[in-house]
Each structure stands twice: as structure tokens, then as C-alpha cells.
N, C-alpha and C positions, 0 to 999 in steps of 0.2 A: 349408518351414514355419518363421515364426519361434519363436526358441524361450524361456520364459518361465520363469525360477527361480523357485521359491517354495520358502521355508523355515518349516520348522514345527517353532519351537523353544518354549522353556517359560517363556520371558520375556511376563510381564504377560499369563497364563493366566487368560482370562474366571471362570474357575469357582475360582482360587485364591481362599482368603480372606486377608484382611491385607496384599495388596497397597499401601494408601495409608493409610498412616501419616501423623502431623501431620508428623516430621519430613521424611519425602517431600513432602509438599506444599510446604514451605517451601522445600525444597532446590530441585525443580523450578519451583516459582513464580518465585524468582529467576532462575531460567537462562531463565523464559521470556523474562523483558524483556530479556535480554541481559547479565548482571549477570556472568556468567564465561564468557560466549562466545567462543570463539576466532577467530581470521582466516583463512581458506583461503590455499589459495595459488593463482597463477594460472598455466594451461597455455596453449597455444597452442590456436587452435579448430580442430574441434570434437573433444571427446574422448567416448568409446562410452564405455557404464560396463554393467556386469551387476551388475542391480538384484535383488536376495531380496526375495523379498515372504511374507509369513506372514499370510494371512487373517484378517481379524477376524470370527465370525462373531453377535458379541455384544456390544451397543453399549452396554448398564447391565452392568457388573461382578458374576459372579454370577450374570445372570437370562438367559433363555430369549427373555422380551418385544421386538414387535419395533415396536409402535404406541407411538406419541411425539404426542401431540396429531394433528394433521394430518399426521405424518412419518409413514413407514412404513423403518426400516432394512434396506435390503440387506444393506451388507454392508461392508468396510471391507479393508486392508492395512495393517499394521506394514512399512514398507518400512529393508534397510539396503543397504550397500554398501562394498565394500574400496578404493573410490574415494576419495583423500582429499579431491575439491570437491564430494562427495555431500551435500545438506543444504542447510540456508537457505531453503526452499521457499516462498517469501513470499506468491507470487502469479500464479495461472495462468489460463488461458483456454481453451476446446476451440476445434480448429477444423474438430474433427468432431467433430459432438455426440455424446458419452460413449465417444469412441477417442482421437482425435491432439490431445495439445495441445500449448500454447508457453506458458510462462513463465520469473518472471524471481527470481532471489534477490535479498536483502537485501546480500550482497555482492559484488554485481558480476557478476553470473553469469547468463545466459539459462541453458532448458532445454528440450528438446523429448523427446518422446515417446509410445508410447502406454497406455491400460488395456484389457488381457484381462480378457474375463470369461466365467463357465463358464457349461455348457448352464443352468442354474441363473436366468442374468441377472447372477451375481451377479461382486463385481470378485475378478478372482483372480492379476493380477500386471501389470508392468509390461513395454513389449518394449522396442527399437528408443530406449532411453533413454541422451541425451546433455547435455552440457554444452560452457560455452562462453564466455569472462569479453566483457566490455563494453569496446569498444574508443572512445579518440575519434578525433577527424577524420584524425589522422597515420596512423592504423590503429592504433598502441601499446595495451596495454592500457593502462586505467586505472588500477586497484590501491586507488588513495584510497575510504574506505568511506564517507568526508564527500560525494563526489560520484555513487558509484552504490549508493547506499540506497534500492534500487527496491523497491518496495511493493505495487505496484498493478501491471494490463495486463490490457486489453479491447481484442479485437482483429476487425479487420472488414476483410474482404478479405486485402491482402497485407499488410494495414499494422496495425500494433502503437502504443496508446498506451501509456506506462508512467508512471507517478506516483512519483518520488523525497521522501523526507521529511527529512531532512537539507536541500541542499542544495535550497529548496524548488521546484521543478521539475516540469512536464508536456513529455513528447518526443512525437513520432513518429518510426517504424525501420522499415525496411522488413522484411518477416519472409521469414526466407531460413534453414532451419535447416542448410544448408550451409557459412555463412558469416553473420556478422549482422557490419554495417557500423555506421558512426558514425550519430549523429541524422539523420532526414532534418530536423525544424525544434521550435524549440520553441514551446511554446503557451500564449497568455495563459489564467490560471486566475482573476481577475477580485478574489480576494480578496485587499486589503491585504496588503502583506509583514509589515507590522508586527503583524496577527492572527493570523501563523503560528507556533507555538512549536516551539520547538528540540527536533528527534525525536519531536514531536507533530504535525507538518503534513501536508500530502497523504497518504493511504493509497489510500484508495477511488475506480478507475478504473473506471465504467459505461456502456454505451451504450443509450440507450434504445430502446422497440422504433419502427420507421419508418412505421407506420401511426397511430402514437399521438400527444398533442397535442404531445411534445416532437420529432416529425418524428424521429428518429435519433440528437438530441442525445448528446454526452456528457456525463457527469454526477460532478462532484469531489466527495470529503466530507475534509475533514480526520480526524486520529484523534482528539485531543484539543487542539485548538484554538478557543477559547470564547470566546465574549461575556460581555457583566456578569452575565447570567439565565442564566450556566452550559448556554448550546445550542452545540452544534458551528458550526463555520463550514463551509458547503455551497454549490457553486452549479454551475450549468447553461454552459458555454461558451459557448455556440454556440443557432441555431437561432430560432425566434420566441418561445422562453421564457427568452433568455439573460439570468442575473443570479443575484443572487446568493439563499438562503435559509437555513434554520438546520435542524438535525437539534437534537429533543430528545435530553439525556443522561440517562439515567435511572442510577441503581444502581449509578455509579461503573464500569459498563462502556464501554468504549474501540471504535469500530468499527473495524476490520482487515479487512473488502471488502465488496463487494457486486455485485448485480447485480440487473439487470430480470426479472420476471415477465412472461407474457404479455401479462395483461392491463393491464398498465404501473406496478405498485404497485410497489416497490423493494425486495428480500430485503435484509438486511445482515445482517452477522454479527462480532458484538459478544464482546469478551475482559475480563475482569475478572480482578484479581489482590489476594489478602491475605495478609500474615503468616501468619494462622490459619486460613485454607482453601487456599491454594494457586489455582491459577487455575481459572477456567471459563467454558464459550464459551455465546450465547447467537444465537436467531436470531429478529429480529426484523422485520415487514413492514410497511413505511413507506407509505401511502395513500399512490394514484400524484398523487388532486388537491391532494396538500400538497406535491408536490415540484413548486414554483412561485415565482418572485422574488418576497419579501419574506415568505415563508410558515413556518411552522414546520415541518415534516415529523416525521410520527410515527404512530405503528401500532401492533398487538399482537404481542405475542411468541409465538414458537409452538414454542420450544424452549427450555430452558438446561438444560446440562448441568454439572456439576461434577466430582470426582477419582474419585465412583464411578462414572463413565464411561469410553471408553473416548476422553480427550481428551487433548489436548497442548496447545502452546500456537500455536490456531490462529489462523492467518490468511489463507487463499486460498479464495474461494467462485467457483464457477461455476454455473448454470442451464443446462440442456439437456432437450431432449424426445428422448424415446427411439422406438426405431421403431414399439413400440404406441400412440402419442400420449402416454406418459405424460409429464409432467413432475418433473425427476428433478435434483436437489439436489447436486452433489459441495464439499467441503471439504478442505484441504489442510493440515498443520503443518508448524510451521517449528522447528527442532530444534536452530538458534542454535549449530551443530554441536559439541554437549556428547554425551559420554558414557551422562549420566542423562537425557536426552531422546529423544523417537522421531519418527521422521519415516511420519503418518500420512494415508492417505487413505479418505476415509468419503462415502459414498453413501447417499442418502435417496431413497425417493415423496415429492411431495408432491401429497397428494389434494386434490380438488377444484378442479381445473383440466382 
């Protein structure tokens, strides 16, 4: 049997009052973007880590509630670990819908593993969780954080796309959580170099569904890379809808991933940062007929959450349907591996599909 640590300790206790202070929000807002984040180090692949996972079983701070618009919250983890490449969680993918996944950190680091969850449905810890740094073609690692500032990965079959924002880049890897080798090639993303801004470009790696009119396409969005009327720079690779479109920006929030719905409209899930609020994530569903060359893309919001949530500063979404046909929402943070951050995973319904 494998076996699954969970810790349940007293840090950021749903039912404490006074948890999020202005100065906390400030403090943590900055460490969201990166602002005193530190740099891993890197191991040889692949390294086992035993992961603590501590339940969240309360997603507003304080309350019992578990209906969010169209959301229904299961259930979530505060994950840590005595690992020191534990962290950076940027961006993952299942590749068993709501068990095994593969993702990639912001520096440099694939991750593979799974999520346990109790008779309940709900997530109750991590197993069989590894790491593993980004090698190139010599085999050496990398190490440079300018070259593997992976952001994104949408994966289909054996093979993994990943989205870098720094150095602005789409790969394909073959997925081998045994060993992950050099790129297998890289790929044209169709928009201008020169409308990519520096640690504002690629984030959002999706594949759409294969019955729908974008055939299986993938799908890029920049984070915060803009035109004159202030829209993201978005486009389509591939397929009979290739070219390029815009993502409206509303409210000063930043997209950090996304993924396909069934019925082909686009989740994203949007990060905002202030002085005086600290950060918060929002989730927004992009009409699947506005994600089209020359189109604007935009939809209604069916979440945002702020400090009196149980948020971080996220950035990893995936979609999956669960074995009742539900469809079922996970989100990931990325913890910029600071001290006063948490590395969290949060699971939603979402009704009406």
C-alpha cells in the first residue's frame, strides 16, 4: 500500500481570526511575484520527496460555505516538505484525470506524482511525489533561470508541451517520469517577439478538445503581454483555426493558466497583486466562439477570491472529469520557495456540465 503523510498542524487554521493582516498581505504579495524568492539547487534525476500534506477543509477563512457561484469546493492541501527542491509549483497537468500528474516549476524542475483522496472524494494527500531539474541536449542540467522559466504544460499522450516566459519559448519532451531528456523540438507560437515583454510572455499552455472546431489544437495566451487597447496577446498554433487573437484584460489581473472545458469555452485563471490588498486569484470562462483569429476572447467570471481565502499565489489549473461524470476544477500554487508562502492544492465541482 502506498503510503500518504498528512500533517495537521495550526498554521493558517481556517477558523483563526486575524490570520491576514494588511501587513501580511503586503509581505506575501511581494514574494508572490518573486520579489525575495530564492533559487533551488539542483539534484541529479529523479529525486523521491515525502510530501506533508495538511487538508484544507475550508476554502473562505472562518466559514463552513462551500457553493462559490457555479463552484462547489471539495477540498484542498497545504502541502510542505523537508526537500529543499520542494516548491515552485508553476504548472501541471493530469495524466490520470484527478490522480497522476506531470508538471513543471518556474525553475527548472519537472514533477511527477499523485493525489490521494478519502472515502469522502475529497483530496487528502500526495503519494509517489518526485522531482527532477531540466536538462539540455548534453544531458547537463541547465541551472540558468533565464532559460528554464517554465510556466505552462498541457500534455497529450506521451508528450508534454511546456511554455517558458523569460526566454520566450514553446518545447515539446517526451514524458518519461523515470528520466525527462532534452527537447524533443521547439515550436512556432506565431506571435511577434517584439510583443512579448520580459517575464510577462508565454504562460498559458492548452489543448483544446478534438471533437471541437479548433480539432485538438493548442492554444498560447501570454501573461501580460499587450497591445495598444490593453488585450493579451493569444493565439491558436496549429490546426484550421491557426493565428493569432487577443484575451480581454480586465481589473489589472494577469492570466497564469488555463485549460479547455468540455464544451470548448476556455477556463483561465487570473492573479492580481496590490500594495494594499495583497494578491488574488480569479477564474474566468472565455467563450469557446471568441477563441478565434482576429477575435477578442472573453467571458464571465465565476470566481475571485482574495486573502480571506484560502489562496496563494496561484498559478497551475487543470480540468478533469471525475469517475461520476463530474467535472472537476484543480489549481495549484506556487510558493517562489519563501518561507511565508504555501504550496497549495485546491479542488472544485464545477456544476453544470
Amino acid at each position: 500500500m502506498k503510503r500518504v503523510v498528512c500533517f495537521f498542524g495550526p498554521r493558517s487554521d481556517p477558523g483563526q481570526k486575524g490570520v491576514s493582516t494588511p501587513i501580511l498581505h503586503i509581505v506575501l504579495a511581494a514574494l508572490a511575484i518573486g520579489v525575495l524568492a530564492s533559487p533551488a539547487s539542483a539534484e541529479n534525476p529523479p529525486e523521491a520527496m515525502e510530501i506533508r500534506s495538511r487538508p484544507i477543509r475550508a476554502f473562505r477563512i472562518g466559514s463552513d460555505e462551500t457553493r462559490f457561484g457555479p463552484l462547489q469546493f471539495v477540498g484542498g492541501l497545504e502541502m510542505t516538505s523537508y526537500a529543499r527542491d520542494f516548491g515552485s509549483l508553476s504548472g501541471f497537468s493530469f495524466t490520470e484525470p484527478g490522480t497522476s500528474f506531470a508538471g513543471v516549476s518556474d525553475n527548472g524542475f519537472w514533477y511527477f506524482g499523485r493525489v490521494v483522496h478519502d472515502a469522502q472524494g475529497r483530496p487528502l494527500g500526495l503519494a509517489d511525489f518526485s522531482m527532477q531539474p531540466m536538462l539540455d541536449k548534453s544531458g547537463d542540467v541547465i541551472g540558468e533561470k533565464w532559460f528554464t522559466d517554465a510556466e505552462g504544460i498541457a500534455v497529450r499522450g506521451d508528450v508534454a508541451t511546456v511554455s517558458f516566459e523569460r526566454e520566450h519559448k514553446l518545447a515539446e519532451f517526451r514524458l518519461a517520469r523515470e528520466g525527462m531528456g532534452a527537447e524533443l523540438r521547439s515550436l512556432p507560437f506565431l506571435i511577434p517577439a517584439e510583443e512579448l515583454r520580459r517575464n510577462k510572455g508565454i504562460e498559458t499552455i492548452a489543448i483544446a478538445p478534438d471533437d471541437g472546431p479548433l480539432a485538438g489544437a493548442r492554444v498560447v495566451i501570454s501573461e501580460r503581454s499587450i497591445d495598444t487597447q490593453g488585450n493579451v496577446f493569444a493565439t491558436i498554433i496549429e490546426g484550421p483555426q491557426k493565428g493569432i487573437f487577443k484575451v480581454a484584460r480586465k481589473d489589472a489581473f494577469d492570466i497564469t493558466d488555463g485549460a479547455f472545458l468540455p464544451d470548448g469555452d476556455l477556463l483561465v485563471l487570473e492573479r492580481s497583486f496590490s500594495v494594499a490588498s495583497g494578491v488574488a486569484m480569479r477564474l474566468r470562462r472565455l467563450k469557446g466562439e471568441s477563441v478565434r483569429p482576429g477575435m477578442l476572447a472573453d467571458g464571465p467570471v465565476l470566481l475571485t477570491a482574495d486573502m480571506s481565502y484560502q489562496i496563494d499565489n496561484m498559478e497551475g489549473l487543470d480540468v478533469w472529469r471525475r469517475a461520476d461524470g463530474a467535472t472537476m476544477v484543480s489549481i495549484v500554487s506556487d510558493d517562489n520557495h519563501s518561507i511565508l508562502q504555501r504550496n497549495l492544492y485546491l479542488e472544485f465541482r464545477l456544476d453544470g456540465e
